[in-house]
C-alpha positions as CSV (number, residue, x, y, z in Angstrom):
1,X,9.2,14.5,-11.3
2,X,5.5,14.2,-9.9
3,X,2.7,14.0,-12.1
4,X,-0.3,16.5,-11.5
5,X,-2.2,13.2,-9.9
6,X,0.7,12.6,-7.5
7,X,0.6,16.9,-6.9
8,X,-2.4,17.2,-5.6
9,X,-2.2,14.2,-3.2
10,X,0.8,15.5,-2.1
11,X,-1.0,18.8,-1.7
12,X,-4.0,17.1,0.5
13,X,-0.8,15.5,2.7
14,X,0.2,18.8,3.5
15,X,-2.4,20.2,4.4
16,X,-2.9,17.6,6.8
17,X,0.2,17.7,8.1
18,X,-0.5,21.7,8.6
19,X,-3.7,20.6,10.7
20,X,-1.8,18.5,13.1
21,X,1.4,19.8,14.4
22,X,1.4,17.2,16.8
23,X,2.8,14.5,14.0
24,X,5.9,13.6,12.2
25,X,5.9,13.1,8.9
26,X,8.3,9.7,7.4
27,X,9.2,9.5,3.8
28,X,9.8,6.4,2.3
29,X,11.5,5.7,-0.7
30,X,11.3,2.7,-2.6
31,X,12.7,1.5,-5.9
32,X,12.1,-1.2,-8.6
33,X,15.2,-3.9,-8.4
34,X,17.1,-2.6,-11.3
35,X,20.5,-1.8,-10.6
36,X,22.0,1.1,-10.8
37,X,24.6,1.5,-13.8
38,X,27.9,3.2,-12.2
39,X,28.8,6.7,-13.4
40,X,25.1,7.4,-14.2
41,X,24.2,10.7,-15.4
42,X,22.4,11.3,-12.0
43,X,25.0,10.4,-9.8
44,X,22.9,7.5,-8.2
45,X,25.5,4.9,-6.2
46,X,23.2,2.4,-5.8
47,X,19.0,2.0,-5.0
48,X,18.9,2.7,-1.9
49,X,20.7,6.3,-2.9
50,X,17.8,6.3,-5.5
51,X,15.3,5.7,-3.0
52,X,16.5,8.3,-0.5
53,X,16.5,11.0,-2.7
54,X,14.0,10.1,-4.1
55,X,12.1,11.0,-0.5
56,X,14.7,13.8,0.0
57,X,12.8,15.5,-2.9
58,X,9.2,15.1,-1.6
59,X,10.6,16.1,1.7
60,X,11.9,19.5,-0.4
61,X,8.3,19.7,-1.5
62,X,7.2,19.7,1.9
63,X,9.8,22.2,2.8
64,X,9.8,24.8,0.5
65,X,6.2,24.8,-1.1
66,X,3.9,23.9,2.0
67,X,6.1,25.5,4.4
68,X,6.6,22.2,6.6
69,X,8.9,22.5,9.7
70,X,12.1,20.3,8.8
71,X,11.9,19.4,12.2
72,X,9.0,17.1,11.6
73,X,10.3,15.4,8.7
74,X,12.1,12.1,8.2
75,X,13.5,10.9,4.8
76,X,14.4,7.5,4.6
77,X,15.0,4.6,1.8
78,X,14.4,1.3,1.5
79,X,15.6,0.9,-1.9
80,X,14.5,-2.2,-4.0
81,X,14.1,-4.5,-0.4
82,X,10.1,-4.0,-0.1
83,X,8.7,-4.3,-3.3
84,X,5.0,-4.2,-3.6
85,X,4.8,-6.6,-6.7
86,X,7.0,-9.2,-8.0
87,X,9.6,-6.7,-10.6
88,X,8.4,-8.7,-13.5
89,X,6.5,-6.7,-15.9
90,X,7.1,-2.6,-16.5
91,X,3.4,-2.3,-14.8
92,X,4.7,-4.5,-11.2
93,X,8.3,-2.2,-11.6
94,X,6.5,1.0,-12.0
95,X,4.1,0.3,-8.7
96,X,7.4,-0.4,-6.8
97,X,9.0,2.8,-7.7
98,X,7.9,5.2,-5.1
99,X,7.5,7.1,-1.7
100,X,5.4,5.7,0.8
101,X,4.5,8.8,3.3
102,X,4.0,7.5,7.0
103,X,1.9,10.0,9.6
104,X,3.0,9.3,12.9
105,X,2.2,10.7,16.6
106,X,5.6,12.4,18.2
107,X,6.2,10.1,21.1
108,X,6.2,13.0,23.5
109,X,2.1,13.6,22.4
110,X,1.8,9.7,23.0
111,X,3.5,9.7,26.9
112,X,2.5,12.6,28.7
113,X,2.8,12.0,32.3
């Protein structure tokens, strides 16, 4: 679930995307490195399952509420492999549990001949 920080970047995001049509949009998921407990409420097999739904759901966002072709959407996960602090305190596993949202040029717009 997004906080109502996390909402209206999201919301900014789209609207960039909107403005260009000329770029894809790659979601990254990323996780803190606690493993998953099989037979989890959730279903989660492992982090990296974590971490790609956890972009699938952003991409969902993107989908249903701001109207985003699917077509220019990538979901990915990296799972707990590219943290951005050390997992030692709840502060440094919090910051690593995330999406990280990549703007990038379709290669067609970049090679035009």
């Amino acid at each position: 679930m997004l906080n109502k920080e996390s909402l209206n970047i999201l919301s900014k995001i789209a609207k960039i995307i909107k403005n260009n049509p000329d770029i894809l949009v790659v979601l990254e998921g990323h996780t803190d490195n606690i493993q998953i407990i099989k037979n989890n409420k959730y279903g989660y097999i492992d982090n990296l399952d974590l971490s790609l739904r956890r972009s699938a759901g952003i991409a969902r966002l993107l989908l249903n509420k701001y109207k985003i072709s699917q077509k220019r959407i990538i979901v990915s996960g990296r799972g707990e492999f590219a943290p951005l602090n050390n997992n030692i305190t709840i502060e440094d596993k919090n910051a690593n549990r995330r999406i990280r949202v990549l703007l990038v040029p379709k290669i067609s717009e970049l090679y035009k001949f």
